[in-house]
DOMIDO-982059 format. One record per residue (C-alpha): residue number from 1; residue in one letter; z, x, y. Coordinates in steps of 0.5 Angstrom, whole numbers. Layout:
<lomars>
resi = NUM resn = A c3 = Z c1 = X c2 = Y $
...
</lomars>
This chain:
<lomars>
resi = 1 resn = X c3 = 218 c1 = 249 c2 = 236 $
resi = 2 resn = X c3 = 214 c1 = 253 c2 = 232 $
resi = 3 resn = X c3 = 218 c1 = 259 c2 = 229 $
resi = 4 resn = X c3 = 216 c1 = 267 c2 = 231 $
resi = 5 resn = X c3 = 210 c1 = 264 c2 = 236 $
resi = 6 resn = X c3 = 212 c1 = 267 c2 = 243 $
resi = 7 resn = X c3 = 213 c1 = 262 c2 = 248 $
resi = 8 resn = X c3 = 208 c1 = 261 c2 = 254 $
resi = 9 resn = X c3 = 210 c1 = 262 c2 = 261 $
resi = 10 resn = X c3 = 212 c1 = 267 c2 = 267 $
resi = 11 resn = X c3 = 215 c1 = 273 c2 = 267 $
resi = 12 resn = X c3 = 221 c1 = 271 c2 = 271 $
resi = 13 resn = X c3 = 226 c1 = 277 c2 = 272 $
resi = 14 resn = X c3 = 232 c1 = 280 c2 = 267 $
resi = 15 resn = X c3 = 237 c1 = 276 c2 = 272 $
resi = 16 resn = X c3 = 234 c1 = 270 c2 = 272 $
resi = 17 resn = X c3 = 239 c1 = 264 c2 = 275 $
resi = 18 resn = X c3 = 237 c1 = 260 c2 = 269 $
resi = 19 resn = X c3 = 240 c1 = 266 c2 = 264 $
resi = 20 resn = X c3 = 246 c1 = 269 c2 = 268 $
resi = 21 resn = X c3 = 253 c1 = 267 c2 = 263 $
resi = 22 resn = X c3 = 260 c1 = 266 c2 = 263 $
resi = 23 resn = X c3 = 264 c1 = 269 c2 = 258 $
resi = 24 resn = X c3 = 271 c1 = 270 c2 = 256 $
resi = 25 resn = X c3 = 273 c1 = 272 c2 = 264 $
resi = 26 resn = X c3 = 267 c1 = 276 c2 = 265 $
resi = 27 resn = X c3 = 260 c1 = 275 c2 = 268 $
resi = 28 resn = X c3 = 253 c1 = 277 c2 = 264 $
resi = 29 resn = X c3 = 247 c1 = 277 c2 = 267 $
resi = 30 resn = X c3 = 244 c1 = 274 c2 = 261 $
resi = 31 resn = X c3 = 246 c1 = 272 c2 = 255 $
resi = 32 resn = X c3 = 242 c1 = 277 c2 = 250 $
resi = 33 resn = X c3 = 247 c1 = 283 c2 = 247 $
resi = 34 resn = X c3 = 245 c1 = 289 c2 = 242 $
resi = 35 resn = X c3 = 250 c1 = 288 c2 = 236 $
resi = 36 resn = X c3 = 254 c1 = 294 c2 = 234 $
resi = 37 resn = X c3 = 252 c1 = 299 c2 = 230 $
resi = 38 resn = X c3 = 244 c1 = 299 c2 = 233 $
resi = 39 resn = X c3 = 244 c1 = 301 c2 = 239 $
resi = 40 resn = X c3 = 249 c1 = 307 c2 = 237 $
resi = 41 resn = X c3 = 253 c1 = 308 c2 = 244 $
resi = 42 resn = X c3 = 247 c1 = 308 c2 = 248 $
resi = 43 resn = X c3 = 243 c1 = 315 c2 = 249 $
resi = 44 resn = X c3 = 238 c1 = 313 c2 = 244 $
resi = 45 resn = X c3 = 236 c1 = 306 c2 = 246 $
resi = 46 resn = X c3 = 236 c1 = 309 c2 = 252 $
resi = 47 resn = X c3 = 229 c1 = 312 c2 = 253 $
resi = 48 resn = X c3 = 226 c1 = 306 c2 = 249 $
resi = 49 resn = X c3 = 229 c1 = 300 c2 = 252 $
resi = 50 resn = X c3 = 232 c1 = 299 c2 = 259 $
resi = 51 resn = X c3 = 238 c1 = 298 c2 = 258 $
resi = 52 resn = X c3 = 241 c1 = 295 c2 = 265 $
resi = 53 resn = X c3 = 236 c1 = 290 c2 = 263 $
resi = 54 resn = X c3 = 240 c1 = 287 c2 = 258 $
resi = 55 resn = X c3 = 247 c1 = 282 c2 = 258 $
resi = 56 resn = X c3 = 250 c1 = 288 c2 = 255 $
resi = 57 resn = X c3 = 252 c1 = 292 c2 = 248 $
resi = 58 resn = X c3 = 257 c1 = 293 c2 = 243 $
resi = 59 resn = X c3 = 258 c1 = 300 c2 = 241 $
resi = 60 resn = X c3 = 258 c1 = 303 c2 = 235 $
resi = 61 resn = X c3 = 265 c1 = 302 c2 = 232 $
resi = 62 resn = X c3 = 270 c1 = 307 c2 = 234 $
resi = 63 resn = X c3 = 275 c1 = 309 c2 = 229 $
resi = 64 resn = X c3 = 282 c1 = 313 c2 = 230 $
resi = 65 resn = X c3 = 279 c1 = 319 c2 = 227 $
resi = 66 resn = X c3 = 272 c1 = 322 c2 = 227 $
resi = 67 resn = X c3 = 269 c1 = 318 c2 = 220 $
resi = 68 resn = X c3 = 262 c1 = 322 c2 = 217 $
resi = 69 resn = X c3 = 260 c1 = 316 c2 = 213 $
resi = 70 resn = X c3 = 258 c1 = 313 c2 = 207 $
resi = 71 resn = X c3 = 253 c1 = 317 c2 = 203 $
resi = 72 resn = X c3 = 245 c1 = 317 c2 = 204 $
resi = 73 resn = X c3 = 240 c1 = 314 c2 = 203 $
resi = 74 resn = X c3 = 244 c1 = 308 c2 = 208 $
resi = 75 resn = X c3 = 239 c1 = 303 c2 = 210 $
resi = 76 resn = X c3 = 234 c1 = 300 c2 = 206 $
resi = 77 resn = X c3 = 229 c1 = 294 c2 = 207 $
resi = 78 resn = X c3 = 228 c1 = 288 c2 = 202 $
resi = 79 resn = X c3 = 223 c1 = 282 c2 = 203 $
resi = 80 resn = X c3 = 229 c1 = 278 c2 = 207 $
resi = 81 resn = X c3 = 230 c1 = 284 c2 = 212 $
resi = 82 resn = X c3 = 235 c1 = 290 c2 = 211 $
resi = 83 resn = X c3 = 241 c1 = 293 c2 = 207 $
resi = 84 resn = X c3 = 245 c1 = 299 c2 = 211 $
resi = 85 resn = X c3 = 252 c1 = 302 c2 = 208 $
resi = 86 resn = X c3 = 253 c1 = 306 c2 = 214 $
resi = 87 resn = X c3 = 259 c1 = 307 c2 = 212 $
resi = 88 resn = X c3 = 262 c1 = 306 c2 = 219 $
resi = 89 resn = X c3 = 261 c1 = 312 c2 = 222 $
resi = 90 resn = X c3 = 263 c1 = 315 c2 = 228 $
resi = 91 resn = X c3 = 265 c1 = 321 c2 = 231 $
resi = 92 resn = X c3 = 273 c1 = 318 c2 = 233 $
resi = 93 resn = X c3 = 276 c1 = 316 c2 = 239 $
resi = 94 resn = X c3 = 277 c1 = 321 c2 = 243 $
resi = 95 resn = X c3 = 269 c1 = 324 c2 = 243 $
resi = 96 resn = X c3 = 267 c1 = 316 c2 = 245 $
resi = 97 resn = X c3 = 273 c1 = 317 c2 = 251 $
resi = 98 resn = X c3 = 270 c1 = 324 c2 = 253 $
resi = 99 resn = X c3 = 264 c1 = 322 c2 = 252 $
resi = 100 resn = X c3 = 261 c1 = 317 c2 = 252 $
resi = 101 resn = X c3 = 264 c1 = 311 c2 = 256 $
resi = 102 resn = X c3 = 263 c1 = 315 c2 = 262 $
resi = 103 resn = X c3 = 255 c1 = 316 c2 = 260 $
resi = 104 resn = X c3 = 255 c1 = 308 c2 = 259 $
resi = 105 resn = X c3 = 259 c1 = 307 c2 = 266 $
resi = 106 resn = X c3 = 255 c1 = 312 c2 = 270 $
resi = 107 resn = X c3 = 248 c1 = 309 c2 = 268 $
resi = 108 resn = X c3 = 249 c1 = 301 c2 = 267 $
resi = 109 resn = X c3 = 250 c1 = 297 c2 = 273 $
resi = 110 resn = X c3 = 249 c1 = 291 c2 = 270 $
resi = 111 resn = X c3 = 250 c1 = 290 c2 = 263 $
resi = 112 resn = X c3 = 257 c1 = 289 c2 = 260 $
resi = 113 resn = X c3 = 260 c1 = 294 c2 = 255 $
resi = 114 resn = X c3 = 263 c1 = 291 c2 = 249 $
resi = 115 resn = X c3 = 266 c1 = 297 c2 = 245 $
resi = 116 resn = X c3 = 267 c1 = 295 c2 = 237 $
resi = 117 resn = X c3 = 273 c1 = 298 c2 = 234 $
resi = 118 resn = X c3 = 275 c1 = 298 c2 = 227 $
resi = 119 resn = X c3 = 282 c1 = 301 c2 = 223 $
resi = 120 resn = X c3 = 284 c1 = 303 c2 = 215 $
resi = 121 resn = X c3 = 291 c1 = 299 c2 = 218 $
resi = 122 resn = X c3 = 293 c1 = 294 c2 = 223 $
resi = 123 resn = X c3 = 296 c1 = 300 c2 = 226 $
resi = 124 resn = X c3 = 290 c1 = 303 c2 = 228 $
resi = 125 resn = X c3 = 286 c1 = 297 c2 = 232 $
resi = 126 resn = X c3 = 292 c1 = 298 c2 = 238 $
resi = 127 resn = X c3 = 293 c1 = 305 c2 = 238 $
resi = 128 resn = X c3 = 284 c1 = 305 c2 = 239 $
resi = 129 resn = X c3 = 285 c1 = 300 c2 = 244 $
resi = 130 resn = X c3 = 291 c1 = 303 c2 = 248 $
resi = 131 resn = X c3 = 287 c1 = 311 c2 = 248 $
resi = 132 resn = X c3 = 280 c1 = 308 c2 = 251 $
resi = 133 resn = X c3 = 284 c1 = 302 c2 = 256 $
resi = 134 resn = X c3 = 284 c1 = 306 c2 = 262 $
resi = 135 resn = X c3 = 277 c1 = 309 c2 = 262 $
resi = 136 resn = X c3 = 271 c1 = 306 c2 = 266 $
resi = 137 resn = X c3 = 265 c1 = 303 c2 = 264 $
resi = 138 resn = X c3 = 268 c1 = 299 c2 = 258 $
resi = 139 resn = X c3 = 270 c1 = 291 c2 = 259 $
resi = 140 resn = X c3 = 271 c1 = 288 c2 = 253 $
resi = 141 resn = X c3 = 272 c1 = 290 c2 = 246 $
resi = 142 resn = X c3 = 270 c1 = 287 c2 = 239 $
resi = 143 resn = X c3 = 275 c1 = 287 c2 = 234 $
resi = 144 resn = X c3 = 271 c1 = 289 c2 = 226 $
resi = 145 resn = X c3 = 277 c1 = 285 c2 = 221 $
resi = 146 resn = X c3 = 272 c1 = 285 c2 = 216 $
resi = 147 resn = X c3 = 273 c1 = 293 c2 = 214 $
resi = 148 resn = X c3 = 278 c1 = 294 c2 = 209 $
resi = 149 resn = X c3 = 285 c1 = 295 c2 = 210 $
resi = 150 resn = X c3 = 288 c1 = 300 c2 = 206 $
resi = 151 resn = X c3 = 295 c1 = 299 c2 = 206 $
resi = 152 resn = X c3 = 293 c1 = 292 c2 = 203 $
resi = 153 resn = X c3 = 290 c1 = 295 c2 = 197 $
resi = 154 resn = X c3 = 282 c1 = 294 c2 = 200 $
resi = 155 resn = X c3 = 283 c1 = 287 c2 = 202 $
resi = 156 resn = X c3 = 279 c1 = 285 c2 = 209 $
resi = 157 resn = X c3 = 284 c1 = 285 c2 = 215 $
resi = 158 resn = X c3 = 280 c1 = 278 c2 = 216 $
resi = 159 resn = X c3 = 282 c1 = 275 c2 = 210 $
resi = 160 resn = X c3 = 289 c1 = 275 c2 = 211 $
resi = 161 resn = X c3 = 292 c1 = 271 c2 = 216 $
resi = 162 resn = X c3 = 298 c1 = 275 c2 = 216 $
resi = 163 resn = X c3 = 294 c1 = 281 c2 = 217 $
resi = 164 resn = X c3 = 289 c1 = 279 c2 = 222 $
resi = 165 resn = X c3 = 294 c1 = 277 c2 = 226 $
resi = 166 resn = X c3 = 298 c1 = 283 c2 = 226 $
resi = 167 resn = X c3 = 292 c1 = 286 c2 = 228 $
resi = 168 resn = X c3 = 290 c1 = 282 c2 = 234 $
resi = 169 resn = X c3 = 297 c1 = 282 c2 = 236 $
resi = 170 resn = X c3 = 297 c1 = 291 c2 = 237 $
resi = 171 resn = X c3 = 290 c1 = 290 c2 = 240 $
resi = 172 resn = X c3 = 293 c1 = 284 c2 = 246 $
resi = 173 resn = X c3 = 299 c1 = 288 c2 = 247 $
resi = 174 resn = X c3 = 294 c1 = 294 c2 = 249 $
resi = 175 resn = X c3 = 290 c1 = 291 c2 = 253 $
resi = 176 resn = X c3 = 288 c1 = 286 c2 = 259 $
resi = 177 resn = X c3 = 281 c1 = 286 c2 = 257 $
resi = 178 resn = X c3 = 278 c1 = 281 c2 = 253 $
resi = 179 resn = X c3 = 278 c1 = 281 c2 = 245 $
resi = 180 resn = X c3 = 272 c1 = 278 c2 = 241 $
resi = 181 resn = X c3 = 274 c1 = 278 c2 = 233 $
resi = 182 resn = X c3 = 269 c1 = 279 c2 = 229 $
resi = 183 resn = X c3 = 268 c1 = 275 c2 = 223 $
resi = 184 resn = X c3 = 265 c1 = 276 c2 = 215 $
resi = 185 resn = X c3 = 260 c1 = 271 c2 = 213 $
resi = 186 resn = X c3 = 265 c1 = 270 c2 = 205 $
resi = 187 resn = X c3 = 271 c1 = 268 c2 = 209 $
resi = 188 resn = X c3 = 272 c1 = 262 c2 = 205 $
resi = 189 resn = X c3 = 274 c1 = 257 c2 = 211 $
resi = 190 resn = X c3 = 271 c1 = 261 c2 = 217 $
resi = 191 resn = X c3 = 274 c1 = 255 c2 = 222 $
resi = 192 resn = X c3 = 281 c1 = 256 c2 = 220 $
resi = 193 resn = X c3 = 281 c1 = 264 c2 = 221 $
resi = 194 resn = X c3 = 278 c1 = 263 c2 = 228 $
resi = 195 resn = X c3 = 284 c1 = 259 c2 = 229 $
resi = 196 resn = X c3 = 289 c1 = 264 c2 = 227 $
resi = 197 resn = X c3 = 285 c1 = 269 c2 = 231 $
resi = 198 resn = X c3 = 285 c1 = 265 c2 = 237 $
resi = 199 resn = X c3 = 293 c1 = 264 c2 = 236 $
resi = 200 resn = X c3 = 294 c1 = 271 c2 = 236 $
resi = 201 resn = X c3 = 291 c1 = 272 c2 = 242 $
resi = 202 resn = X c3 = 283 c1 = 274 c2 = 241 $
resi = 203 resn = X c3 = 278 c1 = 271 c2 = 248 $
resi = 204 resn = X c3 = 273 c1 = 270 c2 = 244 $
resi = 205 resn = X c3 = 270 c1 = 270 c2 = 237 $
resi = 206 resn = X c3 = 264 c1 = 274 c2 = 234 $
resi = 207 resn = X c3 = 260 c1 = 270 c2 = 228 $
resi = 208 resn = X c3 = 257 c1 = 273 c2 = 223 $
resi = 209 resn = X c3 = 258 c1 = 280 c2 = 220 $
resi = 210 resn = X c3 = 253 c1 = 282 c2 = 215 $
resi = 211 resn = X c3 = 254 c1 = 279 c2 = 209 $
resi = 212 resn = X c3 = 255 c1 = 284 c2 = 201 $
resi = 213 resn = X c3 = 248 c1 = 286 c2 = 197 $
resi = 214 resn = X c3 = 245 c1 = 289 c2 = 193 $
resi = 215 resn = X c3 = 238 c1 = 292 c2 = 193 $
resi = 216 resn = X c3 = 236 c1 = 295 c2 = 186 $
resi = 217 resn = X c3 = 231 c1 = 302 c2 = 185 $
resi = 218 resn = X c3 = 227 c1 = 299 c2 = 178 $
resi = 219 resn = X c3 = 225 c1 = 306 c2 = 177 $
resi = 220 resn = X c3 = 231 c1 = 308 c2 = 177 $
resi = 221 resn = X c3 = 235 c1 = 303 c2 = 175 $
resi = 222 resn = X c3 = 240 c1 = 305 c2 = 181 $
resi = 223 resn = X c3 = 242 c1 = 302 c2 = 188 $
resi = 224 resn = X c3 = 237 c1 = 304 c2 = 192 $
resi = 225 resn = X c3 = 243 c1 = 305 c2 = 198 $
resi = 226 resn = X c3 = 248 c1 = 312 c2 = 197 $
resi = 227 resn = X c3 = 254 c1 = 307 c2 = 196 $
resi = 228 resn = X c3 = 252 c1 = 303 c2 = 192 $
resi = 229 resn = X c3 = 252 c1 = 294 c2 = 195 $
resi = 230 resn = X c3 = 252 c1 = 295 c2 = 203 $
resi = 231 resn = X c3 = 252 c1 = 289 c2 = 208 $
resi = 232 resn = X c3 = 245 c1 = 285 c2 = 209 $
resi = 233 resn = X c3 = 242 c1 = 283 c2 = 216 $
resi = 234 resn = X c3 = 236 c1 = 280 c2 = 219 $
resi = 235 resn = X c3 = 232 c1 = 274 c2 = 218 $
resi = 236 resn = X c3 = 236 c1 = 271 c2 = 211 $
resi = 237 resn = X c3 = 243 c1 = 272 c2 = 215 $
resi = 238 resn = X c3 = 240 c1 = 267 c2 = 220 $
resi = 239 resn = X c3 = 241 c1 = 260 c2 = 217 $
resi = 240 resn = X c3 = 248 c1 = 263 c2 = 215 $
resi = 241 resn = X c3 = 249 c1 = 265 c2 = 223 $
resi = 242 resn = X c3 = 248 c1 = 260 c2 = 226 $
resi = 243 resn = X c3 = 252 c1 = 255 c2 = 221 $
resi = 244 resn = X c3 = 258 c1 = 259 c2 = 222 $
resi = 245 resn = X c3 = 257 c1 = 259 c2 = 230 $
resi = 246 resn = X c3 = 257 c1 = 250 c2 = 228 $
resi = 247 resn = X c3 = 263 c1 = 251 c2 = 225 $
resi = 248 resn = X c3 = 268 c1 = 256 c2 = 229 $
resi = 249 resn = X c3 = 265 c1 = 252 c2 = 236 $
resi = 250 resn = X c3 = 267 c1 = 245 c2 = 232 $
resi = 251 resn = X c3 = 274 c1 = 249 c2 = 231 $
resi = 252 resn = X c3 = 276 c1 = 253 c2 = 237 $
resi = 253 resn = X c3 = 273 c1 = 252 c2 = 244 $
resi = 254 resn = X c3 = 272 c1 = 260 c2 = 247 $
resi = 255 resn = X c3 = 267 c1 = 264 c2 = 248 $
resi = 256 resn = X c3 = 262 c1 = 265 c2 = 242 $
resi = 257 resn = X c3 = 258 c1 = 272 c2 = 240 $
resi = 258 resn = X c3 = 252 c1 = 269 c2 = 235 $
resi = 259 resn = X c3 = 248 c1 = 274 c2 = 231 $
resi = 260 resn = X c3 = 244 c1 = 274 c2 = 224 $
resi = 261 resn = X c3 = 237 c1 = 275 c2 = 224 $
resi = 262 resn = X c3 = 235 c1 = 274 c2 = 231 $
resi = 263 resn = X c3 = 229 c1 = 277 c2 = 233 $
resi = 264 resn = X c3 = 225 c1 = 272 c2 = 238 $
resi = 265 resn = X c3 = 227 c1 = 268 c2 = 242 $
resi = 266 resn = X c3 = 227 c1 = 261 c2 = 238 $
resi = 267 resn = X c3 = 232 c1 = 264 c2 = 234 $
resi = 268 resn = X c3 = 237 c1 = 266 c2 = 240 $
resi = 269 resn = X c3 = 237 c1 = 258 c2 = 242 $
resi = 270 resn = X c3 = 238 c1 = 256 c2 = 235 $
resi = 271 resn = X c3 = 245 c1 = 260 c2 = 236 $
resi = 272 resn = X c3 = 246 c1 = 258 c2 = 243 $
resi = 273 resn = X c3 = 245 c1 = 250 c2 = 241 $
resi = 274 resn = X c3 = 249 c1 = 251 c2 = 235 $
resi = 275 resn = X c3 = 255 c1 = 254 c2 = 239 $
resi = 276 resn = X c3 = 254 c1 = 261 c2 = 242 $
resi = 277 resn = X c3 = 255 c1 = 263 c2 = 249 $
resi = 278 resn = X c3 = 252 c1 = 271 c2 = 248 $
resi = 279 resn = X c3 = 247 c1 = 272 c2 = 242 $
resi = 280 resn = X c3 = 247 c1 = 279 c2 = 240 $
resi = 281 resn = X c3 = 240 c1 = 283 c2 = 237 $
resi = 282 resn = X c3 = 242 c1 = 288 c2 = 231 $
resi = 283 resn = X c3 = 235 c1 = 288 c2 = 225 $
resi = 284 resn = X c3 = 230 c1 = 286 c2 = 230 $
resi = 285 resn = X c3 = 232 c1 = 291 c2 = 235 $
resi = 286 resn = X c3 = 231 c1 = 297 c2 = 230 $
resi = 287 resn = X c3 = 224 c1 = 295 c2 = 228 $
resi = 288 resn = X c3 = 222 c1 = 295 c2 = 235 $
resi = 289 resn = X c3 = 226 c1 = 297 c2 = 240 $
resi = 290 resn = X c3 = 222 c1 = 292 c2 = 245 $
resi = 291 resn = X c3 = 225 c1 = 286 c2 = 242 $
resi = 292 resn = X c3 = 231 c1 = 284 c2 = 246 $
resi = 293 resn = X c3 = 227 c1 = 285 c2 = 252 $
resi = 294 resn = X c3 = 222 c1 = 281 c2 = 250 $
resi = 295 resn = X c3 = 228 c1 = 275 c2 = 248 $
resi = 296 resn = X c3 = 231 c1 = 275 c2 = 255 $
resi = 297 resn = X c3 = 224 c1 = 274 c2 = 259 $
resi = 298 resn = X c3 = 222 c1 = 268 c2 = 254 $
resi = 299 resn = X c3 = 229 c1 = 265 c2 = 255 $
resi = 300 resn = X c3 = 228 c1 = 265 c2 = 262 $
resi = 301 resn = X c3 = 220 c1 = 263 c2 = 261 $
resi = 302 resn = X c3 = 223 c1 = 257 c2 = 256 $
resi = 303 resn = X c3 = 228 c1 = 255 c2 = 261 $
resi = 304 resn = X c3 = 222 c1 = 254 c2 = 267 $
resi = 305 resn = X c3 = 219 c1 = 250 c2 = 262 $
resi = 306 resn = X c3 = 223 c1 = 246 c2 = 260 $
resi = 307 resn = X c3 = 225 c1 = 245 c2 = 266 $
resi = 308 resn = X c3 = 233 c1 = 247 c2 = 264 $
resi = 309 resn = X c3 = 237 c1 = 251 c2 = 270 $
resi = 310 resn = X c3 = 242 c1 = 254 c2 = 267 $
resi = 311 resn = X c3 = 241 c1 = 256 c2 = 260 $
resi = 312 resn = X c3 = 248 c1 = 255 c2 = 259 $
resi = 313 resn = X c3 = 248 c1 = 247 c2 = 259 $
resi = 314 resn = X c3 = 244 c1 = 248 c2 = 252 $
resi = 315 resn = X c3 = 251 c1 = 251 c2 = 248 $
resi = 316 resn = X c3 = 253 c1 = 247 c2 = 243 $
resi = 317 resn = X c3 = 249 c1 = 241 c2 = 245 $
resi = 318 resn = X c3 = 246 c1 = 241 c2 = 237 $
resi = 319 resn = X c3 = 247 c1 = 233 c2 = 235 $
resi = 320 resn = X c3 = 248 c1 = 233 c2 = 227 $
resi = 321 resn = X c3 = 251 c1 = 226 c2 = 225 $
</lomars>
């Protein structure tokens, strides 16, 4: 299969039979999401993409308190795809409660609704949790633990077993609903913190988070993002996606959310065969907002082929010897 070639085929519905995936307690019509932090929390894919269309989402990240964010510029491109230090900004929990969870809950009503959550201390992961717990519209959550932890002098929540723990567990004790745990590509044994996760109590884990860069202005001779370094994402992060999701499969048997430079429906079967039960579309939907569509009608297409029936026979079938 030749990579970025669309796949030849019909163009069956967005609920396909073929697509529909099970996941962590929850029903998805198909296995394609909007990654956190690119599809904001809704509104403003909405007029460019049909949401509904989609398995689901994963909102920006919701913090305690509004956070303003890093300096501009944020986001910027380079050959092998983009670098953003955004800076996890949001308008807090509260403003999301109001606001946005009951726009999602009026205007989906097939695609699932997985809201990112991030904290400066293992306390605010639960207190986020519990706050939005009783609003419709929302069911399941994204656990960052790859932001800092102030407390522990910077070091990320997910490099720290004792930490990650103690946030999954302030997190579980708020709610029923399910929890996916996002993890850091740097993480030196990727396997062993989704075990600690999944002993905490996590549903689900999410693998990759983009990984540290730096991308320098030669005429200037500074970084060419406000911050300085920020996170990469897009196609160079693929091969290291879907060497994670082989890895954390390999070690826990939960649900697993694929991401790193999906932008075609090739790539999301690499993630779905390597491990991934949902894939999840960041860089590729900024550039063209028509691109998880077109995913999800090129797996049906791939599926009728190729004669498969249910596309979630493929997860986790990769054979390396």
């Amino acid at each position: 299969m030749t990579e970025n070639r669309s796949i030849a085929g019909a163009n069956p519905p967005y609920d396909s039979p073929a697509l529909k995936t099970h996941a962590a307690g929850l029903d998805f019509q198909n296995p394609l999401l909007l990654a956190a932090g690119t599809a904001a929390y809704g509104r403003e894919l909405a007029e460019v993409m049909v949401l509904d269309r989609l398995g689901g989402l994963v909102t920006k990240a919701v913090s305690v308190e509004p956070r303003d964010g890093a300096p501009a510029p944020r986001v910027t491109e380079f050959d092998g795809g983009m670098i953003n230090a955004v800076g996890l900004a949001n308008p807090g929990v509260d403003e999301v409660k109001a606001t946005e969870l009951p726009w999602l809950a009026k205007e989906l009503r097939h695609a699932r609704v997985i809201v990112n959550v991030i904290g400066r201390i293992v306390e605010d992961f639960g207190e986020v949790v519990a706050r939005l717990d009783d609003s419709q519209g929302l069911h399941a959550y994204e656990l960052n633990v790859s932001c800092p932890n102030t407390r522990a002098g910077g070091l990320e929540f997910g490099a720290d077993a004792a930490s990650l723990t103690a946030v999954i567990t302030r997190a579980r004790a708020a709610t029923r609903r399910p929890l996916f745990v996002k993890l850091s590509p740097t993480l030196p044994d990727i396997g062993f913190t989704a075990r600690c996760a999944v002993d905490a109590g996590a549903d689900g884990i999410s693998v990759v988070n983009t990984m540290p860069g730096l991308v320098i202005d030669l005429e200037t001779r500074r970084p060419r993002l406000g911050f300085g370094s920020g996170g990469v994402s897009g196609p160079g992060l693929r091969p290291v996606g879907v060497l994670a999701t082989w890895k954390v499969r390999n070690v826990v048997p939960v649900p697993i959310i694929g991401l790193g430079g999906i932008g075609s429906a090739e790539h999301a079967l690499q993630y779905l065969i390597a491990g991934a039960t949902l894939v999840a579309v960041g860089t590729a939907a900024l550039a063209d907002p028509r691109v998880p569509e077109k995913i999800v009608r090129d797996l049906a297409a791939w599926c009728a082929l190729h004669d498969v029936q249910r596309l979630a026979d493929l997860v986790g079938t990769l054979e390396w010897s």
